[in-house]
N, C-alpha and C positions, 0 to 999 in steps of 0.2 A: 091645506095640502100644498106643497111648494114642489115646484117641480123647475129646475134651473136650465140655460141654454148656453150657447158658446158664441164668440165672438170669430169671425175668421176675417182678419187684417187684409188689406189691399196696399202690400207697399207698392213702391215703386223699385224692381227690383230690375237685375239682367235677365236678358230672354234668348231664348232658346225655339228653335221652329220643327216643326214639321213636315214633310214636305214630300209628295211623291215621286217616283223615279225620272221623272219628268223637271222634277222640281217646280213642280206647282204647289201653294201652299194648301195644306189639309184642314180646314177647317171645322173645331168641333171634336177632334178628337177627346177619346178621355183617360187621363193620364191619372197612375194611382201607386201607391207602394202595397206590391203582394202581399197578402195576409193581416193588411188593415181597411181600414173605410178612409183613408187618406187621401184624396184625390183633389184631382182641378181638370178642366177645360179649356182647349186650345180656341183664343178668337176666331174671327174671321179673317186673320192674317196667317192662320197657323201657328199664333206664337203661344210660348209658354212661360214661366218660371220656374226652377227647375229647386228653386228658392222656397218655395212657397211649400213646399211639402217637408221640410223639415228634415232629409231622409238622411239616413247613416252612409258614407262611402259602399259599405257593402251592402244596404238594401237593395232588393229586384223592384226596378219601375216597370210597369207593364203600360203599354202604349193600344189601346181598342179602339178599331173605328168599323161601322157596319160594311164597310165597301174594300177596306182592306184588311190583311194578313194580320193579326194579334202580334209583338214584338215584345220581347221582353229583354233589361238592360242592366247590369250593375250601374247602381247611382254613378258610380266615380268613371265607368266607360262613358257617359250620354257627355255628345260635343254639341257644338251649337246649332247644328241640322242634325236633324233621326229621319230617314229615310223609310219610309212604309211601301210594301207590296202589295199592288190591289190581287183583292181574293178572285181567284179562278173560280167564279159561282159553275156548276153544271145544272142545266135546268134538264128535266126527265124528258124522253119524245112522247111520254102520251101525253095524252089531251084530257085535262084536269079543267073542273067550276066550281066556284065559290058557293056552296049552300045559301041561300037566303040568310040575311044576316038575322039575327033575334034579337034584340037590343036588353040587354038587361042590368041590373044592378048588381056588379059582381062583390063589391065592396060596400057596407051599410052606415051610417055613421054612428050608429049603435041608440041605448036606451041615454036620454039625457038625464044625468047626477048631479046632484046638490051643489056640489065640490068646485072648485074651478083651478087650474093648474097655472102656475104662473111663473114667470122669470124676471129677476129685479137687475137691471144693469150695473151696481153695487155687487152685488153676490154673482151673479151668471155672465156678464159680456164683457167686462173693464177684462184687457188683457192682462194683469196683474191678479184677476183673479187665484185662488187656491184650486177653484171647481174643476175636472179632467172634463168637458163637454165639450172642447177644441174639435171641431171636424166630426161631430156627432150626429146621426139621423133619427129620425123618428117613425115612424111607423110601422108596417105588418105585414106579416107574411101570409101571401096567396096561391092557392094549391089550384091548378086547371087541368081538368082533364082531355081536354085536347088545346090545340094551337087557339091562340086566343089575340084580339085585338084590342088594345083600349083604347078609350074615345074622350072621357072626360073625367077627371077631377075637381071637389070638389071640398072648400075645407072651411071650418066659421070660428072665428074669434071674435072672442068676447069684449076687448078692451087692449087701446095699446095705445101707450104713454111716447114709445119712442115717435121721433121728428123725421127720423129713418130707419125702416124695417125693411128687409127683401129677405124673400124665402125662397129653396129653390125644391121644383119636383127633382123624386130620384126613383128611378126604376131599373134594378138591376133583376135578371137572371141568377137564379142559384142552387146549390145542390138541398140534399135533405138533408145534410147534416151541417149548413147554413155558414160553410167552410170559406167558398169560394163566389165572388160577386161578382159580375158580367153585365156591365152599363147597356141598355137597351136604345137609350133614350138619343137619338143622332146629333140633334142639337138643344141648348139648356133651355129651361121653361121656370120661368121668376114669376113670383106675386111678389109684389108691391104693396105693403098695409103701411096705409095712412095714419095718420094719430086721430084715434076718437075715442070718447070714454061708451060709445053705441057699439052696439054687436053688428058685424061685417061678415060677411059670405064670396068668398071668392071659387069662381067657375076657370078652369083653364083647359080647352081643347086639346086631348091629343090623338095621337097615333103612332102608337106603338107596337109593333108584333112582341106577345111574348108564348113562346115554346110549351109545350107539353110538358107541367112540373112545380118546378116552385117561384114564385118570385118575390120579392121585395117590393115594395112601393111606400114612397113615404116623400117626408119634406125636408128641409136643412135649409137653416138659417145660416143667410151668407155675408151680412150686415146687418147691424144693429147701434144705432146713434141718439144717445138721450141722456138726461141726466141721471146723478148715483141712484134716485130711488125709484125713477120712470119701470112701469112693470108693461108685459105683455104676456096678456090671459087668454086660454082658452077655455070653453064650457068643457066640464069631465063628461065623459061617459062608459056605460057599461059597455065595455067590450076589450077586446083581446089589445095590445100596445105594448112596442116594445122602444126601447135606445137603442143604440147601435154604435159604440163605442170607438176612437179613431186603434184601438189597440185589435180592433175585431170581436171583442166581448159584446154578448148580448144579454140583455137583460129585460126582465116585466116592467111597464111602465106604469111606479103610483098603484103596487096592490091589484093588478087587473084593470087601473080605472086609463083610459083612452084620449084622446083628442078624436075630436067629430071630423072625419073626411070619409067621404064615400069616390070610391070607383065603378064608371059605367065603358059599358064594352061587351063582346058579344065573340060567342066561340068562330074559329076560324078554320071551318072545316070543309076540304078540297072532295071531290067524289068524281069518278069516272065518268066521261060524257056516254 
């Protein structure tokens, strides 16, 4: 069973910032073109490339950051500073407490399968590729019924040939008809896989609030450096998986069959003192 991945280049391109009314730089913003999974992240300088997303003059870039106003830009308006509004948060006057947290396993990494899914830097990452997996993510969708926090990720691969892998979490907010994606995540969260022909388990902390509804959660391969036949495998498993296509297309990942990551975190619910 072959299941292929994409390569996302790091030129060295022109840059563009961010910056608040203040003109201090924004750091961590998440920049994307509407109605795809195209995006990138502003450093800790606030800068960007405005290069790197590929977009048409007339695509809408949307600019999200948790502490400011949402902005959205025709590609061919956006100059070399984009000015962002912090958000007028209003907090309630009464007096609200945190239920006792529950810690639980809201995400499983399902039954483990024969199978193992794999991407060959030949077929999936040489930029010359034929494959559409450019800016593609991986993983599932999680339904919560109340306000929810997460706390840790967790994901195990099997084998990897590359000399350099980086993967990155992604947690978006989304509706139910899986339209519209809303970055959670304040700033980026990388796993680093080593080369080893041994099975690896990577753990990464987080904290994230997410909303009453649906989310997204998954991985994206952000670099990838090896020779034409160096492969990187994960063990399949039984359970739900999807792609996430840069065009916005979603699809079943492999038949039903999975990559092993689980999600822990605990509902996030305020009650009247």
């Amino acid at each position: 069973m072959r299941f292929l991945f994409f390569l996302l280049a790091l030129p060295c391109l022109a840059q563009q910032q961010v910056v608040s009314p203040k003109g201090t730089p924004v750091e961590y913003v998440n920049i994307g073109v509407v109605g795809t999974s195209k995006g990138l992240i502003t450093d800790e300088y606030g800068q960007f490339s405005l290069e790197r997303l590929s977009a048409a003059p007339t695509d809408s870039i949307y600019f999200s950051h948790l502490s400011y106003k949402r902005k959205v830009l025709l590609s061919r308006e956006i100059q070399n500073k984009i000015v962002l509004q912090e958000a007028d948060i209003q907090l309630p006057e009464a007096s609200f407490t945190l239920q006792k947290p529950k810690y639980y396993t809201i995400r499983g990494k399902g039954i483990p399968a024969v199978m193992r899914l794999y991407g060959e830097m030949k077929d999936g990452f040489e930029p010359t590729s034929e494959r559409k997996y450019l800016n593609a993510e991986i993983g599932d969708f999680l339904s919560f019924k109340h306000d929810a926090r997460l706390t840790e990720l967790t994901i195990d691969v099997h084998r990897s040939d590359f000399y350099m892998a980086v993967l990155r979490v992604v947690v978006y907010q989304t509706d139910k008809q899986h339209k519209t994606f809303t970055p959670l995540l304040k700033e980026p969260i990388y796993i680093e896989v080593f080369p080893s022909r041994e099975p690896q388990t990577f753990s990464r902390k987080l904290s994230v609030f997410v909303p009453k509804g649906e989310a997204w959660v998954g991985i994206q391969f952000v670099e990838m450096r090896g020779k034409d036949y160096d492969k990187f495998v994960f063990p399949s498993t039984i359970n739900t998986c999807y792609i996430r296509f840069a065009d916005g297309s979603i699809r079943p990942l492999n038949k039903r069959l999975g990559i092993p990551f689980s999600v822990k975190g605990y509902d996030y619910i305020m009650t009247n003192e």
